[in-house]
C-alpha positions as CSV (number, residue, x, y, z in Angstrom):
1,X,-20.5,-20.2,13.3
2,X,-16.8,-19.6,12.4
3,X,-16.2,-16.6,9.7
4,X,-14.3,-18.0,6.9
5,X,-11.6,-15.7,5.4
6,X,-9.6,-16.2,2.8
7,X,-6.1,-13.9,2.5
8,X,-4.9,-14.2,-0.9
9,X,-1.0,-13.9,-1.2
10,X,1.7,-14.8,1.2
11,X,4.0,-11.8,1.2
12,X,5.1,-10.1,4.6
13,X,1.5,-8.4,4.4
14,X,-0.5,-11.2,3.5
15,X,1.3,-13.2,6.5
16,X,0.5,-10.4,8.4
17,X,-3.3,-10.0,7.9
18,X,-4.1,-14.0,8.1
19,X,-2.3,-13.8,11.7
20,X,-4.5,-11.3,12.5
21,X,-8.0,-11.7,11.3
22,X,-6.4,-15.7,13.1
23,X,-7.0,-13.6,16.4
24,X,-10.5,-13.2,15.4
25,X,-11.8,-17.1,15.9
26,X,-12.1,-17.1,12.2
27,X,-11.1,-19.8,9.9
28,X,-8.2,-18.9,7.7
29,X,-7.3,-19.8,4.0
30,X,-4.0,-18.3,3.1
31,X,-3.5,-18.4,-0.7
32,X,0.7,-19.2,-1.5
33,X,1.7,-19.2,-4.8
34,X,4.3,-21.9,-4.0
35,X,5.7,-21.9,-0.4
36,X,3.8,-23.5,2.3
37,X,5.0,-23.3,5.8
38,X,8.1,-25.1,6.9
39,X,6.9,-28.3,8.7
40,X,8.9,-28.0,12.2
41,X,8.5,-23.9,12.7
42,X,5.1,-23.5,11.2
43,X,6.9,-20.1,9.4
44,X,6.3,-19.0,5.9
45,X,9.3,-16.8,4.9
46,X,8.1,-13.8,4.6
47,X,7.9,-13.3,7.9
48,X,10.0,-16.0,9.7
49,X,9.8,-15.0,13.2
50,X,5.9,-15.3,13.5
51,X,4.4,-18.9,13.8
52,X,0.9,-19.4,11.9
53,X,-1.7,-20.1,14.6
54,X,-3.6,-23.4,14.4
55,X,-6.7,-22.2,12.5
56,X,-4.3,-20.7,9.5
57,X,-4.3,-23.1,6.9
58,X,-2.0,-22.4,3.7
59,X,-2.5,-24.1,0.1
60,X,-1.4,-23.2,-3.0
61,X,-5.1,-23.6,-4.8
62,X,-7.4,-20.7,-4.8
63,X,-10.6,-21.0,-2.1
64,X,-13.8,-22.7,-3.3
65,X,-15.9,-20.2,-0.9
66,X,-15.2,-17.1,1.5
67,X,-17.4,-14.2,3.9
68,X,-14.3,-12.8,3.0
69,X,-11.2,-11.9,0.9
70,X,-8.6,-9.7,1.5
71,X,-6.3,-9.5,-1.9
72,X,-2.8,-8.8,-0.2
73,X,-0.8,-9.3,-4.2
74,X,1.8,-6.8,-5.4
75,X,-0.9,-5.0,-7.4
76,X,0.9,-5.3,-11.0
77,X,-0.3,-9.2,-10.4
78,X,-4.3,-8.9,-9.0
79,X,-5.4,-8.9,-13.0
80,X,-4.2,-12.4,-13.0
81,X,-5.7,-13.3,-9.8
82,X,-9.3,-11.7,-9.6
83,X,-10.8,-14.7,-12.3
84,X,-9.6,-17.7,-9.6
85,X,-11.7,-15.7,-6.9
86,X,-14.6,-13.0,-8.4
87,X,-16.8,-15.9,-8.8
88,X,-17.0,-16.2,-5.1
89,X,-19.5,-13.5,-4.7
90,X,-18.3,-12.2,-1.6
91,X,-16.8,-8.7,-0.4
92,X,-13.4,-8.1,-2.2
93,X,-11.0,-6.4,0.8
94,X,-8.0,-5.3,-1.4
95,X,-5.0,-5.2,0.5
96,X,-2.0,-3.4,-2.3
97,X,-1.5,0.0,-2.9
98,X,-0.6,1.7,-6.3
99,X,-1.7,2.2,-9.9
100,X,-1.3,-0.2,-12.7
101,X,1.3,0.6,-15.4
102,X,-0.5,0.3,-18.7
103,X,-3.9,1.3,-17.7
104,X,-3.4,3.5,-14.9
105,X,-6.1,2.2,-12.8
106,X,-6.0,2.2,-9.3
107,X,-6.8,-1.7,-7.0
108,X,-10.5,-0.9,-7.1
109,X,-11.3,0.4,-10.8
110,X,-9.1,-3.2,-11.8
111,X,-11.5,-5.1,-9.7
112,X,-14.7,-3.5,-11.0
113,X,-14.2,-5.3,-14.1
114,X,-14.6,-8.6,-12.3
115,X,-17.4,-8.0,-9.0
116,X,-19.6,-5.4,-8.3
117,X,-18.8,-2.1,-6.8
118,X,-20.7,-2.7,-4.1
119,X,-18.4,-5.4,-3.1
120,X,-15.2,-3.7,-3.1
121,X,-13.6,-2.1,0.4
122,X,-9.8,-1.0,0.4
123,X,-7.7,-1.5,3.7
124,X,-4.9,1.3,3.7
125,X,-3.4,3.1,6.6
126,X,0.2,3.1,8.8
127,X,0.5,-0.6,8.9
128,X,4.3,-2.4,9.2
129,X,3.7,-6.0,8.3
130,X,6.1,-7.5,11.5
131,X,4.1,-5.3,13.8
132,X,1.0,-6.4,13.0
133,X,1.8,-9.7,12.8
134,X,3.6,-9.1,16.8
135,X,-0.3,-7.5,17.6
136,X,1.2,-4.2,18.3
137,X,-1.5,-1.5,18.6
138,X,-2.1,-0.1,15.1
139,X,-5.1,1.9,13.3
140,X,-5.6,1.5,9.9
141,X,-9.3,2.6,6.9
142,X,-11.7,0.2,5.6
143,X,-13.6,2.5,2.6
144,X,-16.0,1.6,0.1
145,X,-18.7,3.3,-1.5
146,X,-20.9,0.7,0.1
147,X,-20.5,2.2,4.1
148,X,-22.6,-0.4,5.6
149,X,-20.2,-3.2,4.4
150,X,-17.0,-1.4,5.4
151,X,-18.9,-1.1,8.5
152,X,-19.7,-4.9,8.9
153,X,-15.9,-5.6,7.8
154,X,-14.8,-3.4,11.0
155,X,-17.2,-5.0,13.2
156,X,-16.0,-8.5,12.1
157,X,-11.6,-7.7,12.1
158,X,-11.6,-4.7,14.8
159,X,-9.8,-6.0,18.0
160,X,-8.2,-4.3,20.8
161,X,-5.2,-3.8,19.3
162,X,-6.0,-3.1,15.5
163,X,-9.0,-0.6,15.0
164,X,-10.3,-0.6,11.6
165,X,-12.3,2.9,10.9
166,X,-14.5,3.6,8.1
167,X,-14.2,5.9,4.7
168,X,-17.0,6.5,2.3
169,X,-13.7,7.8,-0.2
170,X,-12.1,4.5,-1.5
171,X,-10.3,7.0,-4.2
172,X,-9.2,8.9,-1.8
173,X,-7.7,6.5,0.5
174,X,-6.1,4.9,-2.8
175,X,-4.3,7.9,-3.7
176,X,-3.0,8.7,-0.4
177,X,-1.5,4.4,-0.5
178,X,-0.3,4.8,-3.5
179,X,1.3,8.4,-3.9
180,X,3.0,7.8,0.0
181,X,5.1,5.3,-1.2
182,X,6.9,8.0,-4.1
183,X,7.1,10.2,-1.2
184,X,9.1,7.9,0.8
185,X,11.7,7.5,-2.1
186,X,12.2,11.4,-2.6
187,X,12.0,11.7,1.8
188,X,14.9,8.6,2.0
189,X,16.9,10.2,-1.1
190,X,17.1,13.4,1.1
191,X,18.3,11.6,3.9
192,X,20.5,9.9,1.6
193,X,22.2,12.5,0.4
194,X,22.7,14.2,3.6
195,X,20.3,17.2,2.9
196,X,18.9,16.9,6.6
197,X,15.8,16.3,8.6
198,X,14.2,19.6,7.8
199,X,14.3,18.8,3.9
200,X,12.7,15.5,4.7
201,X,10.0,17.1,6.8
202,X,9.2,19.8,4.5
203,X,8.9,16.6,1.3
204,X,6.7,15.7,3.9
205,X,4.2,18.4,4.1
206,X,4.2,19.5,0.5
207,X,4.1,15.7,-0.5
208,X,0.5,16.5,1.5
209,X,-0.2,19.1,-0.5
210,X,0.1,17.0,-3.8
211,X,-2.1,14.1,-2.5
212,X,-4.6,16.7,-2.0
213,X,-4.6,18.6,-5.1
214,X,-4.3,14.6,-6.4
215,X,-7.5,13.7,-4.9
216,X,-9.3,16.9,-5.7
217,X,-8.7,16.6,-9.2
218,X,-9.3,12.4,-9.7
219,X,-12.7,12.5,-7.4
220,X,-12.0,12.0,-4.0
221,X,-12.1,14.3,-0.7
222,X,-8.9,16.7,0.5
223,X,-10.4,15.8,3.6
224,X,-9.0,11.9,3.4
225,X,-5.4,12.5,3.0
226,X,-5.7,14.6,6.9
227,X,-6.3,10.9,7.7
228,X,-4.3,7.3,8.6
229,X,-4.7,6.6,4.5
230,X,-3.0,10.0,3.9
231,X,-0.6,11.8,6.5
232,X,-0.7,8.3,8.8
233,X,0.6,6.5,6.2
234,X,2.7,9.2,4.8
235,X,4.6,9.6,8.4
236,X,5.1,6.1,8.4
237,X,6.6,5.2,5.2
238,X,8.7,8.6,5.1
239,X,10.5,7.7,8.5
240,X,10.2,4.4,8.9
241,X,13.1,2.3,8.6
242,X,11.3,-0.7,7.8
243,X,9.8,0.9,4.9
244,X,11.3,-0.8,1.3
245,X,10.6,2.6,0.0
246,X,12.0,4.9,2.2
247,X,15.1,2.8,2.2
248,X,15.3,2.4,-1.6
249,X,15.4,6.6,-1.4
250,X,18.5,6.4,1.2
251,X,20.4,3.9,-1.3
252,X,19.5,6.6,-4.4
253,X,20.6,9.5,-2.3
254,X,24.1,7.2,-1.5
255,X,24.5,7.3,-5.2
256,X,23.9,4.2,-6.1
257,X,22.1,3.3,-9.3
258,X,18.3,2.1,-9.4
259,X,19.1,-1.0,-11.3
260,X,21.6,-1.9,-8.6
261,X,19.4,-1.6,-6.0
262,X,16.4,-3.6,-7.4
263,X,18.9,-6.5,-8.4
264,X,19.8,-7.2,-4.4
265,X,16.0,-7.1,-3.5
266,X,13.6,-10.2,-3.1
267,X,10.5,-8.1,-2.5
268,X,8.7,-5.3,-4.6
269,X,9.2,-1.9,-4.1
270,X,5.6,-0.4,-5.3
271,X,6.9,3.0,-5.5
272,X,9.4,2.4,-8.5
273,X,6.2,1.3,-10.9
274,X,4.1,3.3,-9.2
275,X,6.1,6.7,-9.8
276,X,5.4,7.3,-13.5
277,X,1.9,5.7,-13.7
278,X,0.6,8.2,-11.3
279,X,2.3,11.2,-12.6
280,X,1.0,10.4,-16.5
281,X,-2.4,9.8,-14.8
282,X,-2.3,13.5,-13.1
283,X,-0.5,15.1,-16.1
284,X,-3.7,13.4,-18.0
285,X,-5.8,15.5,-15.7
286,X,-3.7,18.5,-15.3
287,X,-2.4,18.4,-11.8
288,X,0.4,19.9,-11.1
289,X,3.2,17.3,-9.0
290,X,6.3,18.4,-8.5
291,X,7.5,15.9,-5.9
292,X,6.2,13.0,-8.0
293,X,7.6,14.5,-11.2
294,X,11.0,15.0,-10.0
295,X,11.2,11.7,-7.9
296,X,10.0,10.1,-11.9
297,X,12.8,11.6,-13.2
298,X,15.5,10.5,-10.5
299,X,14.6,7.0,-10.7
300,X,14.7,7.0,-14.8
301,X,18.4,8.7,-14.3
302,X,17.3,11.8,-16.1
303,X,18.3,14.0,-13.0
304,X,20.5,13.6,-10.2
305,X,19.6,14.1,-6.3
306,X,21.4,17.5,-6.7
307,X,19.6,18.7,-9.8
308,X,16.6,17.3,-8.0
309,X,16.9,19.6,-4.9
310,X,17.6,22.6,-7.1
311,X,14.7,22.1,-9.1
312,X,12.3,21.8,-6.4
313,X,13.5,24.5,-4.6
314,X,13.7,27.0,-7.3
315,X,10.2,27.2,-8.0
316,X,7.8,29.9,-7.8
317,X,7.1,30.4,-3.8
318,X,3.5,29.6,-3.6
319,X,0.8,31.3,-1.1
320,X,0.0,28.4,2.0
C-alpha cells in the first residue's frame, strides 16, 4: 500500500520535498495557501523550472489523514498552522529553521504544545531547494528524541540520491539550522564589503564555535554541530550563492540599507527575525555570541560593517 504524505506549504522547499518523497511511490498532498499549479506547465512558482510528477496533488485545504507530514512554513507562521493538522495523529517532520520572536521557542518546543514529543522529527542539513528538486545527490538529519521513528522516516524518504541520517539531538540540530542562517548574513556582509575570503572563512569557523557553546548551554551535544545540521549547513549557506541569507549579507556589506533590501524580496529571509530572538535567548542563558551579537546590531543600524569588523576583531584573543 501507497504511503500517504502530506507536505504542508508550497515555498521553494516545500516544492522541493513533495518532488522528492514523489520519487518514493508515495501519494503526495501538497498544502498551498493560494496558488495551485499552472494548468499547461504543471509548475507552482516557487520553483518554476520543476514539473509536479503525477502522484503530487496540490489543494489549498489542509489533509483529512497522513503516515506523514513534513511542515515546510516560514516558521513565524507554523502556530497558525499546527491546529488544521495536530489532530492527525501522525509523525510531525518539521521542515523550517529558526526561533520564534516573542517566545523564543525553537520549531519543535512550538509544536509540543499541539502533538506529543514522541511525534516530532526535524529535517535540517545542506539542502538547496532547486537541487533537490533536480535529484542531485544531497545528505541531510532526521532527529528526534524518539530514534526508532527518525529511523522509520529514513527508511521510508532515503533514496539513492538523498540520504537521510539519524540524530538523537533535535536541539542540537535546531540550533545549528537556525544560528547558520545569521552566520550567512555576517559571512556575505564580509564579502560585501570587500574584507576577503579569509575573513569569511575565519566567520566561519568561529561561527562554529558559537553554535557549540550555543548548544552546550540550551541542552544539546557540541558533537552535532561537527555534523550536516551544523558545519554542512553552515558551509552551504555561507558560500552559497543561492542562499537568501548569504546574499542579503553581500547587499548589507554594498551599503545598502536592510529595509531596502527586504522591500525588493518575495521570499523570507529567516535570518533577519531570527538574529535577535536567538541572541536574547542566549543572553537569557549567559552565552557569550559575538558573531550573532554584532550581526543583531548591523541589521538594526546601530553599527556599521566597519564598526562591525573592528569590534570583532578587537577582542580579547582567546585560547583554541
Amino acid at each position: 500500500m501507497k504511503k500517504s504524505i502530506a507536505v504542508i506549504g508550497a515555498g521553494a522547499w516545500g516544492i522541493a520535498l513533495a518532488i522528492h518523497v514523489a520519487r518514493t511511490n508515495a501519494n503526495v498532498y501538497l498544502w498551498s495557501r493560494k496558488e495551485l499549479p499552472d494548468s499547461n506547465t504543471k509548475t507552482l512558482s516557487r520553483l518554476k523550472n520543476f514539473p509536479l510528477p503525477d502522484n503530487i496533488q496540490v489543494h489549498n485545504s489542509f489533509p483529512k489523514g497522513a503516515d506523514l507530514i513534513f511542515l515546510a512554513v516560514p516558521l513565524q507562521f507554523i502556530r497558525s498552522i499546527l491546529p488544521n493538522i495536530s489532530s492527525l495523529q501522525c509523525p510531525i517532520i518539521v521542515c523550517c529553521k529558526g526561533v520564534e520572536q516573542q517566545t523564543l521557542k525553537f520549531p519543535s518546543e512550538i509544536i509540543e504544545e499541539f502533538v506529543p514529543k514522541q511525534n516530532i522529527a526535524i529535517l535540517s542539513g545542506p539542502n538547496f531547494a532547486h537541487e533537490v528538486a533536480a535529484n542531485l545527490p544531497t545528505a541531510s538529519v532526521i532527529a528526534s528524541e524518539n530514534i526508532q521513528m527518525a529511523q522509520e522516516i529514513s527508511d521510508e524518504i532515503s533514496t539513492f540520491n538523498f540520504r537521510f541520517y539519524k540524530n538523537d539531538d533535535p536541539i542540537g540540530v535546531q540550533i545549528g539550522g537556525a544560528a547558520k542562517n545569521i552566520f550567512a548574513i555576517a559571512a556575505g556582509a564580509a564579502i560585501g564589503a570587500g574584507l576577503g575570503e579569509n575573513a569569511r572563512a575565519s566567520l566561519i569557523t568561529r561561527g562554529i564555535s558559537e553554535l557549540s557553546r550555543l548548544s552546550l548551554g540550551l541542552g544539546g551535544s557540541p558533537k552535532t554541530l561537527s555534523g550536516l545540521a551544523g558545519l554542512g549547513d553552515m558551509i552551504l549557506t555561507c558560500t552559497g550563492t543561492s542562499s537568501r541569507n548569504y546574499s542579503l549579507g553581500i547587499e548589507l556589506g554594498n551599503g545598502k540599507k536592510l529595509d531596502a533590501i527586504l522591500k525588493e524580496r518575495t521570499v523570507v529571509t529567516e535570518g533577519v527575525t531570527t538574529t535577535p530572538a536567538l541572541l536574547k535567548r542566549a543572553q537569557n542563558h549567559h552565552i557569550d555570541v559575538p558573531i550573532i551579537e554584532t550581526v543583531a546590531a548591523i541589521l538594526s543600524d546601530k553599527i556599521t560593517i566597519h564598526q562591525a569588523k573592528e569590534r570583532l576583531m578587537s577582542r580579547p584573543i582567546p585560547f583554541e
